[in-house]
ZADO-300732 format. One line per 2 residues: number of its first residue (from 1); their letters; for each residue z, x, y of C-alpha. Coordinates in steps of 0.02 Angstrom, whole numbers, plus 50000, padded with zeros to 5 digits. Each point is the difference from the previous one (the first is absolute). Layout:
% residues N
NUM	A	Z,X,Y | ...;
//
This chain:
% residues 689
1	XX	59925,45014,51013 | 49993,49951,49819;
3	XX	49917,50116,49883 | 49816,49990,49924;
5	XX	50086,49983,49815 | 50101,49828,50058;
7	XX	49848,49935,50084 | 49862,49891,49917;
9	XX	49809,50112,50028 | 49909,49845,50052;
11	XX	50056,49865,50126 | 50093,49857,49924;
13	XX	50035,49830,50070 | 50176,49976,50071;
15	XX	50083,49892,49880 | 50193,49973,49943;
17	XX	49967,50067,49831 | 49952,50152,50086;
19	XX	50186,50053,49970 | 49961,49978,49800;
21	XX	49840,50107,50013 | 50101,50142,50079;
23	XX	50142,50013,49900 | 49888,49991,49841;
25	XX	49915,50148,50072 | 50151,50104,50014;
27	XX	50059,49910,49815 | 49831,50066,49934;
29	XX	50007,50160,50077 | 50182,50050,49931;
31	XX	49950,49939,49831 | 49845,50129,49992;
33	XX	50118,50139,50073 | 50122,49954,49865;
35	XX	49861,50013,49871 | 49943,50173,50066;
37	XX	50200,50041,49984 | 50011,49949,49852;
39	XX	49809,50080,49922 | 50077,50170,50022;
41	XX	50171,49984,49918 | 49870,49930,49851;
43	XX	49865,50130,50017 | 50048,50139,49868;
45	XX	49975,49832,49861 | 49825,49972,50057;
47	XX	49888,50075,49922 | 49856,49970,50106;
49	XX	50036,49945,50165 | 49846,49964,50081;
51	XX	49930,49874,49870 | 50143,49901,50011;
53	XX	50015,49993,50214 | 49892,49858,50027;
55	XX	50111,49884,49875 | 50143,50039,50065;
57	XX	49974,49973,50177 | 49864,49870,49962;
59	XX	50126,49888,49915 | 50139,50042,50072;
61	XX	49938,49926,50131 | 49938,49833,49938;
63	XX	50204,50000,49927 | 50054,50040,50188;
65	XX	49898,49845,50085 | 50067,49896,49874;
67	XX	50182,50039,50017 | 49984,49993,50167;
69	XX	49914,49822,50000 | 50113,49932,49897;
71	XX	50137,50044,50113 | 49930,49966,50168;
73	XX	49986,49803,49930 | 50153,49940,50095;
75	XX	49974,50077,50148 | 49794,49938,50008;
77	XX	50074,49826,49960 | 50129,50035,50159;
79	XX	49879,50053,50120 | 49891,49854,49917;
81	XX	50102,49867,50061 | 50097,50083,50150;
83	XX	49971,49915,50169 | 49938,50091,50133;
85	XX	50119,49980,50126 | 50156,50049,49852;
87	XX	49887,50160,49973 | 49999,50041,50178;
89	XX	50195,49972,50039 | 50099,50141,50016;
91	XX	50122,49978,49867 | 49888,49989,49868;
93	XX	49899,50126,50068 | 50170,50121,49979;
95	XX	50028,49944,49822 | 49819,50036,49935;
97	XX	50022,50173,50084 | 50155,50007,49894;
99	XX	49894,49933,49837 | 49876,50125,50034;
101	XX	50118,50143,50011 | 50066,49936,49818;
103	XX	49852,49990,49929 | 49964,50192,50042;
105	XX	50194,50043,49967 | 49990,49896,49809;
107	XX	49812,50116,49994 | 50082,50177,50013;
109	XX	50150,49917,49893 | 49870,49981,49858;
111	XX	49916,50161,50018 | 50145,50082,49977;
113	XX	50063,49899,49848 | 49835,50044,49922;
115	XX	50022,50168,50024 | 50162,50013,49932;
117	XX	49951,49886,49861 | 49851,50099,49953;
119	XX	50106,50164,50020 | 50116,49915,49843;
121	XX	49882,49915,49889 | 49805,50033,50053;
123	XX	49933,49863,50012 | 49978,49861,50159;
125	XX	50137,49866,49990 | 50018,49894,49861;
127	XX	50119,49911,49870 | 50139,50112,50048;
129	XX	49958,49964,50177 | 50030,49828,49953;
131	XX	50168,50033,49924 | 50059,50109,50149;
133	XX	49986,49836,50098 | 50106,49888,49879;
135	XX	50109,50105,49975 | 50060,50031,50166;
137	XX	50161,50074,50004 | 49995,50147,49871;
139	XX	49825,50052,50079 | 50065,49994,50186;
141	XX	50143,50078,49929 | 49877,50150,49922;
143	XX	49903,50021,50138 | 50133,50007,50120;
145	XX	50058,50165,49894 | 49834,50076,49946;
147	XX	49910,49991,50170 | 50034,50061,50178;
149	XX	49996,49814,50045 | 50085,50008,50173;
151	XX	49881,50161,50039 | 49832,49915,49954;
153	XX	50044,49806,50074 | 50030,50067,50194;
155	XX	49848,50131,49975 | 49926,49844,49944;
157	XX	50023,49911,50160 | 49948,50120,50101;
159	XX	49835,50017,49926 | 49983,49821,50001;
161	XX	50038,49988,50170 | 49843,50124,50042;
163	XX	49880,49898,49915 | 50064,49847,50082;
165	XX	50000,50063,50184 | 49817,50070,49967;
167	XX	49940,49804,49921 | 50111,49892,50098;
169	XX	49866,49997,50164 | 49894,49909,49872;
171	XX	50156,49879,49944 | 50021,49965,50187;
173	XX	49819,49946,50030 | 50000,49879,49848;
175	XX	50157,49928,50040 | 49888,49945,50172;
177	XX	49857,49940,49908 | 49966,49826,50000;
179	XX	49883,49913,49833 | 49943,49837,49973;
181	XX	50071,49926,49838 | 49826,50005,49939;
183	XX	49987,50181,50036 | 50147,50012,49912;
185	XX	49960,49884,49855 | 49835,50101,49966;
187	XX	50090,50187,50014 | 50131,49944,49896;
189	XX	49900,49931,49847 | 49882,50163,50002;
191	XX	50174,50093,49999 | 50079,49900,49879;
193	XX	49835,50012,49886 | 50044,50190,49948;
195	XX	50177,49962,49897 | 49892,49856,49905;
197	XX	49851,50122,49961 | 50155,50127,49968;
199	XX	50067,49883,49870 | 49863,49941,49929;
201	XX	49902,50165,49983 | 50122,50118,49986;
203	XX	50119,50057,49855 | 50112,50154,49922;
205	XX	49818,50028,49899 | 49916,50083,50123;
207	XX	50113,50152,50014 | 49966,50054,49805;
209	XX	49846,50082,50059 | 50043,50181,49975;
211	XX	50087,50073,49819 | 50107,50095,50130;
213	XX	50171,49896,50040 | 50025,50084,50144;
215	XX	49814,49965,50066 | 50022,49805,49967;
217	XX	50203,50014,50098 | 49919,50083,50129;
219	XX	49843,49862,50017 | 50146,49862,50032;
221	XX	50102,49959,50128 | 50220,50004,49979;
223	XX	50036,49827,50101 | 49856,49888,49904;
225	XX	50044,50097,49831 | 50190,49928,50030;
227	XX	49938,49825,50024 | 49899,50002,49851;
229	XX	50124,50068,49866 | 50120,49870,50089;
231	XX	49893,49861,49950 | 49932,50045,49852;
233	XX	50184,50085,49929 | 49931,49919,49800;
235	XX	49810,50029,49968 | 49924,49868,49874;
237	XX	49961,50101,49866 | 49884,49892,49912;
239	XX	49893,49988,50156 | 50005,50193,50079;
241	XX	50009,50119,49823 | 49888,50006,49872;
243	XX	50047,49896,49847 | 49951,49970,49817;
245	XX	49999,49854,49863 | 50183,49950,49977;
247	XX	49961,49968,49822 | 49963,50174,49976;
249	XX	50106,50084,50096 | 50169,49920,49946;
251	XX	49974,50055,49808 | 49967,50186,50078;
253	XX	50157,49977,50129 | 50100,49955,49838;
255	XX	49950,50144,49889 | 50032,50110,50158;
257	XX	50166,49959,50012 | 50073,49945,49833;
259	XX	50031,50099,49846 | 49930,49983,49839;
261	XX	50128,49928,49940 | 50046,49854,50133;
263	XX	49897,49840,50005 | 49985,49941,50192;
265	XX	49979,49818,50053 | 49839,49905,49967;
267	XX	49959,49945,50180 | 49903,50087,50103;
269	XX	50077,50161,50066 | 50169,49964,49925;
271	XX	50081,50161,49946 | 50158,49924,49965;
273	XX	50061,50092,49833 | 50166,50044,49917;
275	XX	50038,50205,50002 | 50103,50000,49830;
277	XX	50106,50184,50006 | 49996,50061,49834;
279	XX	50176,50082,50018 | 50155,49934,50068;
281	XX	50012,49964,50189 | 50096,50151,50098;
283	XX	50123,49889,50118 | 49982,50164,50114;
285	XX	50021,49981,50198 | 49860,50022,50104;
287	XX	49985,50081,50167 | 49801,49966,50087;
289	XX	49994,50097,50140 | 49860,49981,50121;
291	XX	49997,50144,50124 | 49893,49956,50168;
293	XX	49837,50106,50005 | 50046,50123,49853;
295	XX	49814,50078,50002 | 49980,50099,49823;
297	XX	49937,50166,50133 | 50183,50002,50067;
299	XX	50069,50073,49836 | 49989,50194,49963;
301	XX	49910,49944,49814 | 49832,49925,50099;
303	XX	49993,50139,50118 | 50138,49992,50140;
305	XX	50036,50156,50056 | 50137,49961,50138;
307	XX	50133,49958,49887 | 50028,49836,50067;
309	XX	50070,49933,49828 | 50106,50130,49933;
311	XX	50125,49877,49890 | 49849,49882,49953;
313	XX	49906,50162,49946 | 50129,50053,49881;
315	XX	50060,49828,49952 | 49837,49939,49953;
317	XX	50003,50148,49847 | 50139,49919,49923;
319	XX	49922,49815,49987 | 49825,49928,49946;
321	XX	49870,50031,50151 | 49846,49903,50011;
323	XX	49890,50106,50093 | 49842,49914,49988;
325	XX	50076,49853,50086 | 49910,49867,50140;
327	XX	50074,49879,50110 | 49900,49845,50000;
329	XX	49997,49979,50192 | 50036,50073,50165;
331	XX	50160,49884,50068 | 50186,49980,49948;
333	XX	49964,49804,49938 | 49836,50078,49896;
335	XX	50124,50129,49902 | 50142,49863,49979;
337	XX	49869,49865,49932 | 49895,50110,49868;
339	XX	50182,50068,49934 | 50074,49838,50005;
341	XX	49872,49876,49957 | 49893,50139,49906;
343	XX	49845,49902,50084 | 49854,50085,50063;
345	XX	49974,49997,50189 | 49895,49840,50065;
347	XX	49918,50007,50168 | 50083,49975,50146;
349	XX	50190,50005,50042 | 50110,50049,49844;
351	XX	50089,49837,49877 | 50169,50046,50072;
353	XX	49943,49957,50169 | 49910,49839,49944;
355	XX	50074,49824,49988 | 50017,49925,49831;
357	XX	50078,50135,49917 | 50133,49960,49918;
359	XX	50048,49984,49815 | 49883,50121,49927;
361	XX	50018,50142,49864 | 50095,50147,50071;
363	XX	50076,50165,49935 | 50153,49917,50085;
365	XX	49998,49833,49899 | 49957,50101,49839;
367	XX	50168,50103,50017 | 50104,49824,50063;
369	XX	49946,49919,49865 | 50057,50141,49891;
371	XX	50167,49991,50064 | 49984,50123,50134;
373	XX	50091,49978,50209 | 49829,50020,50076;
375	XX	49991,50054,50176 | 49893,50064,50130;
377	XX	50077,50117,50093 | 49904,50010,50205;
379	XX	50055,50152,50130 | 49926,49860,50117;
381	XX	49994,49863,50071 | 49921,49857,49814;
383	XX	49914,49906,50137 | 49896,50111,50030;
385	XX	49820,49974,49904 | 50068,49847,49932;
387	XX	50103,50117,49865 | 50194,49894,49996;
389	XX	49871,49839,49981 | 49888,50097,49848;
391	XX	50146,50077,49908 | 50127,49842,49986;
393	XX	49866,49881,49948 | 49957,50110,49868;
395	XX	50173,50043,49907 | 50092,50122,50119;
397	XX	50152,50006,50109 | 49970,50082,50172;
399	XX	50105,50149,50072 | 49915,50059,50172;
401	XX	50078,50059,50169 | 50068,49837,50057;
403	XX	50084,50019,49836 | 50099,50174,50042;
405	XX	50171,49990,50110 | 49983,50111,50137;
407	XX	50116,50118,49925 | 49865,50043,49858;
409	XX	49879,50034,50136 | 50004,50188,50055;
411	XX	49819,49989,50068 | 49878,49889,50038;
413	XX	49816,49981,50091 | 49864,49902,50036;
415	XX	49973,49948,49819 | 50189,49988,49953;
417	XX	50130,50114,49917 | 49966,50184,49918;
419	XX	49986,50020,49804 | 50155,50091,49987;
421	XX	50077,49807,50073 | 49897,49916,49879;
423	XX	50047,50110,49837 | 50185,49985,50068;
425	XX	49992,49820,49974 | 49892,49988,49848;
427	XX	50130,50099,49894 | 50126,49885,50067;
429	XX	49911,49856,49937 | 49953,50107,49839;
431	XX	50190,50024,49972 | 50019,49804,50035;
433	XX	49908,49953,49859 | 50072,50123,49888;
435	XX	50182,49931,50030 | 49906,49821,49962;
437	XX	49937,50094,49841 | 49828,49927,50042;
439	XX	49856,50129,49988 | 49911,50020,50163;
441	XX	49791,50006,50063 | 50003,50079,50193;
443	XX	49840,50000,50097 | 50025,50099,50149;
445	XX	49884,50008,50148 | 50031,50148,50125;
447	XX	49947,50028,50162 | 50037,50182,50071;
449	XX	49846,50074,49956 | 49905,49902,50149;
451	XX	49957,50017,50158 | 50109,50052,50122;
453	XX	50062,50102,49856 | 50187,50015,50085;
455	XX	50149,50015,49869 | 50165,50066,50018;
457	XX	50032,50156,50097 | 50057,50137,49896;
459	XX	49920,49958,49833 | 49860,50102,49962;
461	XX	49936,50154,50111 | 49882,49901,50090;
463	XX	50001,49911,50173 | 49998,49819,49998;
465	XX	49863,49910,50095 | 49779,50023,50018;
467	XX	49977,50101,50147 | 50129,50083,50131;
469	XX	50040,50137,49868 | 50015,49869,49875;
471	XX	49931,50040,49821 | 49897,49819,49978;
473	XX	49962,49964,49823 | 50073,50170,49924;
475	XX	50185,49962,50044 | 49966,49813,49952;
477	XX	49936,50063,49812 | 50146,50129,50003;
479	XX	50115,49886,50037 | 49965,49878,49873;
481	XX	50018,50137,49875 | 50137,50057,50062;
483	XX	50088,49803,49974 | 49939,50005,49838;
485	XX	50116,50153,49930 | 50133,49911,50105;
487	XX	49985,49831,49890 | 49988,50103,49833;
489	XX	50143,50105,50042 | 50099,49830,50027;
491	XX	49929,49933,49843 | 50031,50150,49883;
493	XX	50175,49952,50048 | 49995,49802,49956;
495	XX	50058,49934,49813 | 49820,49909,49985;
497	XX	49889,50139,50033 | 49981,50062,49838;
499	XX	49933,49828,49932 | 49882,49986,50176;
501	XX	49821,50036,50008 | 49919,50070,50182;
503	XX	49846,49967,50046 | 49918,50082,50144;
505	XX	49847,49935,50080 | 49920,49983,50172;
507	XX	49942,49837,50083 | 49837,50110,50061;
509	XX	49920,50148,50070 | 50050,50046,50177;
511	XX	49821,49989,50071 | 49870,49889,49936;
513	XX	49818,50027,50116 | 49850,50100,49942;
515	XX	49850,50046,49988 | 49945,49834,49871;
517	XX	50088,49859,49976 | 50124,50046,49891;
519	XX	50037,50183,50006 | 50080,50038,49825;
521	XX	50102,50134,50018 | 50098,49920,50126;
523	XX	50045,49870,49863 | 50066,50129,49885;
525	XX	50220,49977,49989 | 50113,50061,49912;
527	XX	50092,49903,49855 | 50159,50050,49910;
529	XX	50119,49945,49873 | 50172,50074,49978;
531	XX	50136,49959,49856 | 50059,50195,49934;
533	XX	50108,49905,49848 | 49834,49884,49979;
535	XX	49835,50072,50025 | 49922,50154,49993;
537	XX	49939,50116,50121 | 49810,50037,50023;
539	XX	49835,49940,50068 | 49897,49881,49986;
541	XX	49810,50003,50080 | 49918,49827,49962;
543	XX	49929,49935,50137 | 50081,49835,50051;
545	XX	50062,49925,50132 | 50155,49891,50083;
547	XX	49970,49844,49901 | 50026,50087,49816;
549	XX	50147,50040,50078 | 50113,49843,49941;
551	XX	49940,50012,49820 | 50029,50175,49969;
553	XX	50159,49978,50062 | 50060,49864,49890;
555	XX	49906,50069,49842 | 50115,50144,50023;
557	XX	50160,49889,49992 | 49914,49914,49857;
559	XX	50023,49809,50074 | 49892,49878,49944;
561	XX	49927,49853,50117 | 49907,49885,50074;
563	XX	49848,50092,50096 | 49865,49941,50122;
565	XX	50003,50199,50058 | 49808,50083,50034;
567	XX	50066,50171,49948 | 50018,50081,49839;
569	XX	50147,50112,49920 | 49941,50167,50078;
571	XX	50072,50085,49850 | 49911,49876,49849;
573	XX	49888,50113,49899 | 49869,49883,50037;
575	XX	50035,50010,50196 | 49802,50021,50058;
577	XX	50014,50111,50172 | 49955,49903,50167;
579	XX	50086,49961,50179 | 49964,49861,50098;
581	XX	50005,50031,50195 | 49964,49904,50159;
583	XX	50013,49969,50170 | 49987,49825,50087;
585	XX	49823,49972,49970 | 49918,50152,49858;
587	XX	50069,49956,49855 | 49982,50175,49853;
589	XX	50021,50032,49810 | 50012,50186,49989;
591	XX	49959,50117,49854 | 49998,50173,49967;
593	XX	49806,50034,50043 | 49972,49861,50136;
595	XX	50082,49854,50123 | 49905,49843,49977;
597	XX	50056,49872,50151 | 49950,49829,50045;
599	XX	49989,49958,50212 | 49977,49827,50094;
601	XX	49798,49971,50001 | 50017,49997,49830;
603	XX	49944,50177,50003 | 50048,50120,49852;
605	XX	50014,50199,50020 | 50054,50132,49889;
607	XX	50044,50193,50061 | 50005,50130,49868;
609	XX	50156,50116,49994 | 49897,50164,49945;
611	XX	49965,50154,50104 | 49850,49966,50109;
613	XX	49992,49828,49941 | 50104,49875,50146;
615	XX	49866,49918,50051 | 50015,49810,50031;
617	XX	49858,49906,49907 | 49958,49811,49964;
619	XX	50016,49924,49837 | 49951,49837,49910;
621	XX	50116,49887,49871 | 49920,50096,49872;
623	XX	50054,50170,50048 | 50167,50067,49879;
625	XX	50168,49968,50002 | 49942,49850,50140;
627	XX	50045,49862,49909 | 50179,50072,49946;
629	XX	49995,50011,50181 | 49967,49817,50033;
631	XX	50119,49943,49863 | 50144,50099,50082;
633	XX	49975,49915,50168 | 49912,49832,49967;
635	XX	50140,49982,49881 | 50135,50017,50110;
637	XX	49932,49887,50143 | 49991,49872,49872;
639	XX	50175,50018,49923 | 50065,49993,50181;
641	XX	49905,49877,50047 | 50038,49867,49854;
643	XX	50172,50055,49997 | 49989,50084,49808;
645	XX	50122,50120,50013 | 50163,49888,50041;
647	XX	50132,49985,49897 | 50041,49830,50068;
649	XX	49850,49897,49908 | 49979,49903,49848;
651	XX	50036,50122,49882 | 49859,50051,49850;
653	XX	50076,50121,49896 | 50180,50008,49976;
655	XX	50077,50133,49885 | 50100,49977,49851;
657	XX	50174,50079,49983 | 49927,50153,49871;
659	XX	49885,50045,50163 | 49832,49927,49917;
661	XX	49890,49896,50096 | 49998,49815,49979;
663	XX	49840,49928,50070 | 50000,49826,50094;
665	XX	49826,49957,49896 | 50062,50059,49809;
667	XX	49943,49856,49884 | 50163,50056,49900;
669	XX	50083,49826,50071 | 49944,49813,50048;
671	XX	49947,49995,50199 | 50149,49907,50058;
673	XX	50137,50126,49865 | 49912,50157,50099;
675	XX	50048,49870,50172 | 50156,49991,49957;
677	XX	50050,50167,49946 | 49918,50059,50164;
679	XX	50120,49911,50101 | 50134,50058,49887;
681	XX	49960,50191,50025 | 49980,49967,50217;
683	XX	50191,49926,49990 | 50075,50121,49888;
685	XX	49905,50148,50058 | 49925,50010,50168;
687	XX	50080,50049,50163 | 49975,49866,50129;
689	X	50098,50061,50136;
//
């Protein structure tokens, strides 16, 4: 006997596709069940529940008939054009059996995935879902030592199996069912009609309904939100945000981001400008290190009170600590582009990740053409989010794990070797340059403060490992500190570190979801700066985020350059307080009182910061503060787009050996004198490695 739930509640014709209609039962079934799951681990960020019921289970479904008519489509074109008697054989009977049971098997597989994907970032799958599955190897690797994987896949099974043995009478009358082609031919096309109404009716817009993130997550559905961030990994921003008069908003993008001093290009959007030090260049080493996840709540001054961070808690006295600091994003490649390229975020997947991006104005190139051994320095494996490919086409060497002999590995995991392995080598390649009496700029990328937070036994007086006794994301932040004293211990003890500046920084907050869009005090990071014969201690509270980053840092060594950078010197008295933030698709500009943010629909929303006052509301182009907001983020579509900010292009200003800028366009010279000093300046001057 089958049970009333499997069975249809009217009498349907025998048919092949029979098999379809029953397993998209069960499909549709397990995806409500999930959303019901899934409602109460969201329910204490809903305000009011019952309003928002209908939406969620009301779309949710129309997103759970399409996915599942989208993927049916090879098996309604199989059973389209399958001859009878080949249906009715025995062997091919056996091997849709077996198809059947996979299709169930890959259904729990998902369930689960969303569950534990949810439990780590919540929010239904999407463009991290998409990296997990290009990245193979260090996310197998992860999830192999994070989750009870060999518990869960034979549990798995045998849960499948049930289902199977209570639908399979059903799979063995289709399999005996014999249709006319025309029968077929008419089923078919109604079936087939549902992904084409699917594509043509139905988009990401229709789960921005609700102000409440977690209401629109839970009105989706995991597999078809995978699918969509896969193909649409760039959003055209000119078609999906809100935009303005590029006439008008360049001039305000270039007062935004220049001084008063520096005269940017004349073409639209071009910020390109010469920063002119007013004091001699400091040829002082530079350490950048980006820790994984460094969330500013971790550390004792915002609030910690586990003492998770005891050397970074007294360490952070004796430098310059930004503590009203925002990363610009809520991935590794987000943190490494806005301090590298100081860009603001574009929509979609980050600029190190995209193609065509190579050649453009770095911190790196900045300190190579300086005279500096530029490096960045990877505890992983570089191929990884297209990093080795971002970083050498843009003026650094690589050191990552395939770099390191195995006798400078003393640990490693799913996302490669601990800090304490990656400091090791960095002050061997510090002491390198040195010898070579070549100043050095080291990015370093770590990678112990992430999932499945395992590290060296021994360390710290935590346990390794999330769950079995492990202490999860404590021991990973503990940890990290705890390789941070090691490297300054080991530096203190090097002939460059007097001359060497430390800066500490995170890549982005542990945990991004939220209650709206972009929840902004898990943006909030630390920043810190550390040179005891070179800078002095104390605080600093502007609000700013990752991408003032690079020119605060080389104001402070006083080097003048060539800039295409979006961010500011944090510490210029005329510095103007503001962060930019974003996730894949909401791009913000936040100030002290309010976030205004822009979303695909060209809709634009502000949420004020005050007591009481969180509410999401609508605004128009008129509203304040929207078109700085539009001139941060139409700008930078349109420099990456045209290619503006590349330092291999025809060049327009060159710079004059006092450090004043020399302007293609002066009418100082006849047209072809200014042509041929140009070309004299790009072969005595420029780097064209």
């Amino acid at each position: 006997m089958i049970p009333t739930i499997f069975k249809f509640p009217i009498k349907r014709p025998e048919t092949r596709f029979n098999l379809i209609f029953q397993l998209s039962l069960v499909t549709l079934i397990a995806f409500a069940l999930m959303r019901v799951v899934l409602l109460i681990r969201a329910r204490p960020f809903i305000d009011d529940i019952s309003s928002d019921l209908v939406y969620i289970f009301g779309q949710g479904l129309v997103y759970d008939i399409a996915f599942i008519s989208y993927f049916y489509i090879p098996f309604v074109l199989f059973f389209l054009v399958l001859p009878n008697k080949w249906l009715n054989s025995r062997i091919l009977g056996s091997l849709i059996q077996a198809g059947s049971f996979m299709v169930l098997y890959g259904l729990g597989f998902c369930l689960v995935a969303e569950w534990y994907f949810w439990s780590e970032f919540g929010v239904r799958f999407n463009f991290i879902s998409v990296d997990y599955l290009v990245y193979r190897r260090e996310v197998t690797d992860n999830i192999l030592q994070s989750y009870p994987v060999f518990f869960i896949l034979p549990v798995l099974f045998v849960l499948t199996g049930i289902v199977f043995y209570l639908i399979r009478p059903s799979i063995l009358r289709t399999l005996c069912v014999k249709d006319s082609f025309k029968k077929r031919a008419v089923i078919a096309t109604a079936l087939l009609m549902l992904p084409l109404l699917s594509f043509a009716m139905l988009d990401q817009s229709q789960r921005r309904v609700s102000d409440n993130n977690y209401v629109n997550e839970l009105a989706s559905n995991g597999p078809y939100q995978l699918f969509a961030a896969f193909r649409n990994n760039r959003l055209d921003y000119r078609q999906f945000y809100a935009t303005g008069n590029d006439h008008d908003l360049s001039p305000r993008l270039k007062n935004l981001v220049t001084g008063k001093d520096m005269i940017p290009g004349e073409g639209t959007y071009d910020i390109d400008r010469y920063i002119n030090a007013q004091e001699p260049a400091k040829k002082l080493n530079v350490m950048l290190i980006t820790v994984e996840s460094l969330s500013a709540k971790f550390l004792s001054r915002f609030g910690q009170k586990h003492d998770i961070t005891p050397f970074m808690d007294e360490w952070f006295k004796q430098g310059l600590l930004f503590t009203n600091f925002y990363a610009t994003g809520t991935r590794t490649t987000r943190g490494l582009e806005a301090i590298t390229l100081s860009i603001p975020p574009t929509p979609g997947r980050s600029i190190v990740k995209r193609p065509d991006n190579r050649g453009m104005f770095t911190l790196g190139k900045v300190f190579k053409n300086s005279g500096y051994d530029t490096a960045f320095l990877y505890g992983g494996r570089g191929f990884f989010e297209n990093m080795n490919a971002f970083f050498s086409g843009n003026g650094y060497r690589i050191v990552d794990q395939p770099c390191l002999s195995s006798s400078e590995v003393t640990f490693k995991n799913a996302w490669g070797v601990c800090d304490e392995d990656l400091y090791n080598r960095t002050i061997r390649e510090a002491n390198k340059s040195y010898k070579a009496r070549k100043p050095f700029f080291f990015h370093l990328m770590t990678t112990s403060n992430h999932q499945p937070f395992t590290y060296p036994d021994g360390k710290i007086d935590l346990t390794p490992g999330e769950g079995n006794g492990g202490s999860g994301r404590s021991g990973g932040v503990k940890y990290a500190d705890y390789a941070l004293s090691q490297l300054m211990n080991q530096a203190k003890k090097q002939p460059w570190f007097e001359d060497t500046v430390f800066v500490v920084v995170a890549d982005h907050c542990a945990s991004s979801a939220g209650k709206v869009g972009l929840p902004v005090e898990k943006y909030h990071i630390p920043m810190f700066i550390y040179s005891p014969k070179h800078i002095r201690p104390g605080e600093v509270d502007t609000l700013a985020s990752q991408i003032d980053l690079a020119p605060t840092l080389l104001a402070l060594l006083n080097i003048s350059y060539e800039s295409f950078f979006f961010g500011k010197d944090i510490l210029s008295p005329d510095f103007k307080g503001r962060a930019l933030i974003a996730n894949y698709q909401k791009l913000g500009l936040l100030n002290k009182e309010e976030l205004l943010f822009l979303s695909p629909g060209k809709q634009i929303n502000r949420i004020g910061l005050g007591q009481g006052n969180s509410v999401l509301e609508k605004v128009s182009k008129d509203y304040p503060g929207v078109r700085n907001l539009m001139a941060y983020y139409q700008g930078a579509d349109y420099v990456f787009t045209h290619r503006l900010n590349r330092w291999r292009r025809p060049l327009k200003r060159l710079v004059q050996s006092n450090g004043s800028s020399l302007d293609q366009n002066t009418k100082k010279r006849p047209c072809q004198k200014r042509l041929a000093t140009c070309w004299i300046y790009y072969i005595l001057f420029s780097d064209r490695t």
